[in-house]
Each structure stands twice: as structure tokens, then as C-alpha cells.
N, C-alpha and C positions, 0 to 999 in steps of 0.2 A: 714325423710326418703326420699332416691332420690328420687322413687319410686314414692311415692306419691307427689310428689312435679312434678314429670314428665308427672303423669296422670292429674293434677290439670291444670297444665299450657297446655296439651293439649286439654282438654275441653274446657277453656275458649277460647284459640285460635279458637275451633268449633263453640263456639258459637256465636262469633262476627262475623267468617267467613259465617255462618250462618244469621248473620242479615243484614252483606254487600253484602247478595246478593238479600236477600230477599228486599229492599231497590233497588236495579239493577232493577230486575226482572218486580219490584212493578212500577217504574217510566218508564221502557221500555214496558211493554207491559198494565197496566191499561188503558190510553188511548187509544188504538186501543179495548180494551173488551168493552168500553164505547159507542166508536161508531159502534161495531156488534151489541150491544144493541139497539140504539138508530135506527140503520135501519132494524131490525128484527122486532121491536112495529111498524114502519110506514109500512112495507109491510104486520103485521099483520090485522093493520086496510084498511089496501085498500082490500087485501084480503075477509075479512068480509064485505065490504061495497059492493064489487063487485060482490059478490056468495051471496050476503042479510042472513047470516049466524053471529050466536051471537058469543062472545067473549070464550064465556063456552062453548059450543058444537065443535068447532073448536079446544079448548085446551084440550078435553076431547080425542077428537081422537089422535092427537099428543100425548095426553099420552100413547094410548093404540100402537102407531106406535113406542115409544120407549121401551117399553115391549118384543114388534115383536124384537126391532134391538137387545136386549138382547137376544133376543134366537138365530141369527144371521140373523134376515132378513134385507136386504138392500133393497134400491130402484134399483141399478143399479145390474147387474146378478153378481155374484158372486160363486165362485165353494162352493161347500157342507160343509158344519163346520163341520159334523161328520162321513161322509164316512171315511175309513179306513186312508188314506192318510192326512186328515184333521184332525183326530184325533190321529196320528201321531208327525204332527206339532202343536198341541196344547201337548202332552204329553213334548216332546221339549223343548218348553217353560218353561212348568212345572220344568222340572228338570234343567235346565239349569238358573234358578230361574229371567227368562227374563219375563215372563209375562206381553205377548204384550197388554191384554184384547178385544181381538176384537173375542174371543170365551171364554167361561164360561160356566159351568156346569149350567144349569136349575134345576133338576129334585134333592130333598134332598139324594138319592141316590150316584148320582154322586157325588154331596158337600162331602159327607160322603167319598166315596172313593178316591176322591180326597186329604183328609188330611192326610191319611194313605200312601199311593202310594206317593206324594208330601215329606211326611217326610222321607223315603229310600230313595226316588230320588232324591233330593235335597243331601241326606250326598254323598250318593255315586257319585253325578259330582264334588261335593268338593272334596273327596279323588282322584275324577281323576287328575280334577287341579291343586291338589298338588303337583302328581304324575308328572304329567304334568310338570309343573313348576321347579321339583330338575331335571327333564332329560335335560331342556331349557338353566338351570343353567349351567350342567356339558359341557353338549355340549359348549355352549359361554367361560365357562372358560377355556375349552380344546384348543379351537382355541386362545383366547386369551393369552394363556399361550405360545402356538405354536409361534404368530407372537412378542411374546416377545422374545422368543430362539432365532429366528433368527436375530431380532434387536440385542442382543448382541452379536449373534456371527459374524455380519457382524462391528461391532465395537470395532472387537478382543477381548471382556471381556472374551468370552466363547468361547474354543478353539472346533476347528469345527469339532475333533474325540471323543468331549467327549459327551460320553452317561450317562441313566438316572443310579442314584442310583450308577454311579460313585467311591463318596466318595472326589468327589476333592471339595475347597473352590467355586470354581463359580458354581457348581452343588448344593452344600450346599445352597449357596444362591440363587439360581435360584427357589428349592425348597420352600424357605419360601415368593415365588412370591405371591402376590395374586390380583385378576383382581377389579382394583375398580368397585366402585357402579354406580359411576357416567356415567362409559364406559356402564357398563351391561344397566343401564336405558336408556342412547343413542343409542343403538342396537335395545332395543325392543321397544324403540319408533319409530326409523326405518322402523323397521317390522311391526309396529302396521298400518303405516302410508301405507308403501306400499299396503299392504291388505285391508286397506280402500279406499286406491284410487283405488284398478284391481275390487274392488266389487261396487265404484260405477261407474265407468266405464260399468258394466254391469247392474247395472241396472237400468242404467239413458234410454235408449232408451229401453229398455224389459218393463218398470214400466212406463214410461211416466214421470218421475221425474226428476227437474233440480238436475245439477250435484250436487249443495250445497245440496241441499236436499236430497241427496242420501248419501250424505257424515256424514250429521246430522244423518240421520239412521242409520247409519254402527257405529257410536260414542252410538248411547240409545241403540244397538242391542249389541254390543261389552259387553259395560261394564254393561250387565244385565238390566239395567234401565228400559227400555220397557216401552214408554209410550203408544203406540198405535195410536197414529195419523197417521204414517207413516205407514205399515206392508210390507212384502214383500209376494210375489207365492200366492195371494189373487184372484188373477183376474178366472174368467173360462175356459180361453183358452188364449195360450202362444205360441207360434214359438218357436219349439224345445222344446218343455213344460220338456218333463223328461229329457234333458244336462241340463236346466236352474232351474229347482226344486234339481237337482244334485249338479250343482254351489252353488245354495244357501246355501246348507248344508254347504258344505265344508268352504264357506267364514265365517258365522256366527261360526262354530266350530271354526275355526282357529283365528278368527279374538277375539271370548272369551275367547280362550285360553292365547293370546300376551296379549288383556286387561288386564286380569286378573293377570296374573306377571308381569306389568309393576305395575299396584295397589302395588302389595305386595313392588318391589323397590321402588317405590316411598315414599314409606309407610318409609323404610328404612330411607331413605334421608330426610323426617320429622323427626324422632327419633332423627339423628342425630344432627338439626337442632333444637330440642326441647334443647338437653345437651349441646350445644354450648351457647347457648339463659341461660340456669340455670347454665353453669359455670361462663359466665359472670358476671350473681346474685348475684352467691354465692364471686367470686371474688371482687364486689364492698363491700359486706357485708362482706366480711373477713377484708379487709380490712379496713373499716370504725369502725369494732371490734376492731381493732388491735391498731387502733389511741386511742380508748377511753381506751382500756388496757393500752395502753402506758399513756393514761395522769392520769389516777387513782394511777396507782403504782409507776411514776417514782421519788418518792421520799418518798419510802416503801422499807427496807431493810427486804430481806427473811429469813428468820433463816437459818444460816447456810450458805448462800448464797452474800457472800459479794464480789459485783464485781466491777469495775473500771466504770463511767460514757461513757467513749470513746467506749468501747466494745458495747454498749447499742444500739439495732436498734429496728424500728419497726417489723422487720421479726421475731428476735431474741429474744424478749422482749417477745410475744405472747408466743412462744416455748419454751424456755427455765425459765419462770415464771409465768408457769401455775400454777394450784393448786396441779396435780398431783406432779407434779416436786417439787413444796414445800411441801408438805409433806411427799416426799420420802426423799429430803436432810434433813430437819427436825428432821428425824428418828421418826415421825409416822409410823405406817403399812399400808401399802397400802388397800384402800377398793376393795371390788369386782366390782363396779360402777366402778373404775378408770383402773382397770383389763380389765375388756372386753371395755370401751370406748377408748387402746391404744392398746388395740391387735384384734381391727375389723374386720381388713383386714386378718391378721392370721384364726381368728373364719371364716369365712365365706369363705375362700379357702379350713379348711378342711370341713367344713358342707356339700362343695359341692363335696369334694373326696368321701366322706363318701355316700354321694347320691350318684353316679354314681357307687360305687362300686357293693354298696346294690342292684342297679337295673342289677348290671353284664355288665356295659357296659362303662366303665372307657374312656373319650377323653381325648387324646392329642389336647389345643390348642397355637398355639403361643401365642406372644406379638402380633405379629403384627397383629392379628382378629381383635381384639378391636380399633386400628388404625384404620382399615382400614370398621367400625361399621356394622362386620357382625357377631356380637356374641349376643346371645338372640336371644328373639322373641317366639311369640306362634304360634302356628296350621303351616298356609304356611309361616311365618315369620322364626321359627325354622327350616323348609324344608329347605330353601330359604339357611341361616346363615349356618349350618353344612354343606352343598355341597359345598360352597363355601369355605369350610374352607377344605374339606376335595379333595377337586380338587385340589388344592395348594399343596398338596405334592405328590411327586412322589413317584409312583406305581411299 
């Protein structure tokens, strides 16, 4: 099954990519953890040598001071974790499924309500997203479509009184236009990029954070990741405190919104690269079938079947002296097994009429969808695929 041959080859790709980084990661940052270590124990003991304070009473308090920082005490002032405003930007979080950790519920109450509240909120910014994502769609492929009109009609293919739904051949085809993947993905990495850079531009001097650093934030804060090293609107007092609690919203919405459908194209352009990668496969293994077919039988005459050596290829030999094909010239009767394994493609065109009918909602899609690998996909990959296909024709 492709299917499964499609899933198989992308996990394994996961999981190597997965260990090449964990290997990255392992090499670029274990030495520098090695020497935080190593000068955390030397100030530990001068510490204790110098306050005449034992190794256990000194660790004992440090434990109960990370206790505090879970509830949200800091050493340096900090605005309030659960005033209205901070419980706000922690619901945010929540549903925006960022989860900086630098606020957490304490109290099993709140845990409690948290998983409830978390599970609607989390479905419904997904549904926004999605939502999000097929209006991002229509709009990119609207304009796209646009400066494609005019490229042809400035290159006389498309005469320049004719309108949509026309009826003429270059409106015809104009119609069955549709905006690569490649272009959509270089748009909203664009966009991604620009909204990262006007947001750490502001908050490299508001936050006191170098620029890269701000940039690194807008990237863990973007695409949900949230690790909490970085946070932003944390401090107690700000210049212009509510324009800049205001910016940040709007940056962080926007800026998760463009991540987030750039994920899903991108996601695309894997897929595509998955079937490119298993047609190759399946082409070396057809082929390397076809030889061994060819050398088993080429000197087996098929009942019924008597043909000229010259005629004889390896494309031909495979096709034309299968097993189905010999026992239909034969005059066996054809099995059921040989039935549905030459009318596959037939079976599962109408399997899927017959689905769309049954749910009431029959698409028209080109040839050219699948060309151009915007057809499938589940949850915002589907969103994603039928907008795309359905921008493409004119209205």
C-alpha cells in the first residue's frame, strides 16, 4: 500500500532526523552545561566556606526557593502572575498551546480546571487556525492568480477585454491556473520573517534583549514551542506599558498565525518529497522486476501466445506476459484477485464518487491538483488542499 509505505518512510526520516539533531545539540551545547556545573559546585563551596554554612542546609533552602519560583517568586520584581492581566497572558498561552512555563497553576483546583478549559481551548484556536489558514490561502491565491492575468495579458496570450467565465480557450485555461506550493511557502516565509523582524525590533530595546535573542523568541513563541527561557511583558513597569502589552499581542497572534501555515506548506512539500523519494523505489524495483521477469520467461512460450523474438522488450515482456494476460489468452476464466488487481484504479475512483455523493457534497477536481500536490491531506492539510483547488477556478 502507498499509504503505508508513505507513513513508514516518513517516520523513519523522523526518526533519524531526530537523532541528527539530538547528536547537534548533544555536541554544541553538553560542554558549555559541563562548565555551568563545574562553576556552580566552586561558588557552591566558597559560598559555604565563607557564610561557615553546610552543604545540606544551603541545599535545603535552594530547594524551598525553587518551590517559591514555581509559584512565581522571583528574586528581581516582577509584575503579578495572577492579577487579571497575568492571568490573561497565561490563559494565552494555554490555548494558543505556547506554553511559556514561567506561570503554572499551584493549587489541584486549578490543575483540575486547567485540563477542562485547556481541552476547548486548545480545539477551538486550532479551528481558528484553520480557519485562518484557508482565508490566507484564498487571499495569496487570489493575488496570485491576479499577477498571473496580467503576465499573460501583457504577453498577448490573454486578450485584454476578456473577462472571467468568458467561455474563450485562454480563459479555459487560465481557469485550470493554480498557484504553486513552492510560491505560497516563499510568501509566508516572507511574511513570517518580516513579523519577526518589526517584533524583535521592538523588543530588543523594551526587554533589554539582543537582537538575535529576540529573534530566537519570536521563532519558540511563533511556532508554539515555548520554552520559557525568554518570555516577553514579564517585567513590572514598561514605557508605554499598554501600546507595548498591545504590540505584543498582536505580534505573537500574527506571527502564530503565518508560523502555523507555513508548518502546514511545508508539511506539503515534505509529502511531496516523500512520493518523489518512493517513486524513485518503486521505479528501481520495477524495474529490477522486470529484468528478472524478463530472464525467467524469455524462453517460455504462453499458451496461446506465440510471438516473434524482435517484438520482446523489457517494458513489454512485464505487460504483456503477466499471469493475468496468460490466463486470459489461455481461455481460463479470469479470477476475482486479477479483477480488482487491473481495475484498481477504476475501484477507488468510484469508491470515492460514491463517498462524496453519500456525504452530499460531490468535488470537481482537475488533473492538474495532483500535479501541482494539493490534493489530500487531513484536519488543516485538507483546509489547506481544497482552497487551493477551489481558488483556481473561476467564480
Amino acid at each position: 500500500n502507498a499509504d503505508n509505505a508513505r507513513f513508514l518512510l516518513l517516520a523513519v526520516l523522523i526518526v533519524l532526523y531526530m537523532l541528527c539533531g539530538a547528536a547537534v545539540f548533544s555536541a554544541i551545547e553538553l560542554p558549555t552545561e559541563r562548565e555551568a556545573k563545574e562553576r556552580w559546585e566552586e561558588r557552591l563551596e566558597n559560598f559555604t566556606r565563607r557564610h561557615n554554612l553546610s552543604r545540606a542546609e544551603l541545599r535545603h533552602f535552594l530547594r524551598e526557593y525553587e518551590e517559591a519560583n514555581v509559584a512565581g517568586i522571583r528574586v528581581d520584581d516582577i509584575r503579578p502572575r495572577w492579577d487579571f492581566t497575568g492571568a490573561f497572558y497565561f490563559v494565552g498561552t494555554v490555548v494558543s498551546t505556547i506554553g511559556f512555563g514561567m506561570t503554572t497553576p499551584a493549587t489541584v483546583g486549578g490543575k483540575i480546571f486547567l485540563i477542562f478549559y485547556g481541552l476547548i481551548g486548545c480545539a477551538g484556536t486550532i479551528l481558528f487556525f484553520n480557519l485562518f489558514l484557508e482565508r490566507l490561502i484564498t487571499v495569496i491565491a487570489y493575488v496570485m492568480k491576479s499577477c498571473h492575468e496580467r503576465q499573460l495579458r501583457r504577453k498577448g496570450v490573454l486578450p485584454h477585454n476578456a473577462r472571467r467565465g468568458s467561455g474563450t480557450s485562454e480563459v479555459d485555461s487560465l481557469a485550470g491556473w493554480k498557484p504553486s506550493v513552492y510560491y505560497v511557502m516563499l510568501i509566508l516565509c516572507v511574511a513570517s520573517l518580516i513579523i519577526s523582524c518589526c517584533a524583535s525590533a521592538m523588543y530588543t530595546p523594551i526587554e533589554g534583549w539582543s537582537y538575535f535573542d529576540s529573534l530566537y523568541f519570536c521563532f519558540v513563541a511563533f511556532s508554539t514551542i515555548g520554552f520559557g527561557d525568554l518570555v516577553s511583558s514579564q517585567n513590572i513597569k514598561y514605557e508605554s506599558q499598554g501600546l507595548y502589552r498591545f504590540g505584543n499581542f498582536v505580534f505573537i497572534l500574527m506571527g502564530v498565525c503565518c508560523i502555523y501555515s507555513l508548518f502546514n506548506v511545508i508539511s506539503i512539500v515534505i509529502k511531496q518529497s516523500i512520493n518523489w523519494i518512493l517513486k524513485k523505489l518503486d521505479c528501481r524495483c520495477c524495474h529490477r522486476c522486470q529484468r528478472k521477469l524478463f530472464r525467467s520467461r524469455r524462453n517460455v512460450v504462453m499458451p496461446g501466445n506465440v510471438r516473434s523474438r524482435r517484438n520482446i522488450s523489457i517494458e513489454t515482456d512485464a505487460v504483456n506476459e503477466s499471469d493475468t494476460d496468460g490466463r486470459r489468452l489461455s481461455g481460463e476464466m479470469i479470477s476475482m484477485k486479477d479483477f480488482l488487481a487491473s481495475n484498481k484504479v477504476s475501484l477507488a475512483i468510484m469508491q470515492k464518487q460514491l463517498s462524496e455523493t453519500a456525504n452530499g457534497y460531490p468535488r470537481q477536481m482537475s488533473s492538474n491538483s495532483k500535479q501541482n500536490g494539493f490534493s489530500g491531506g487531513v484536519g488543516a492539510l485538507a483546509i489547506m488542499n481544497n482552497r487551493l483547488a477551489e481558488t483556481s477556478v473561476d467564480r
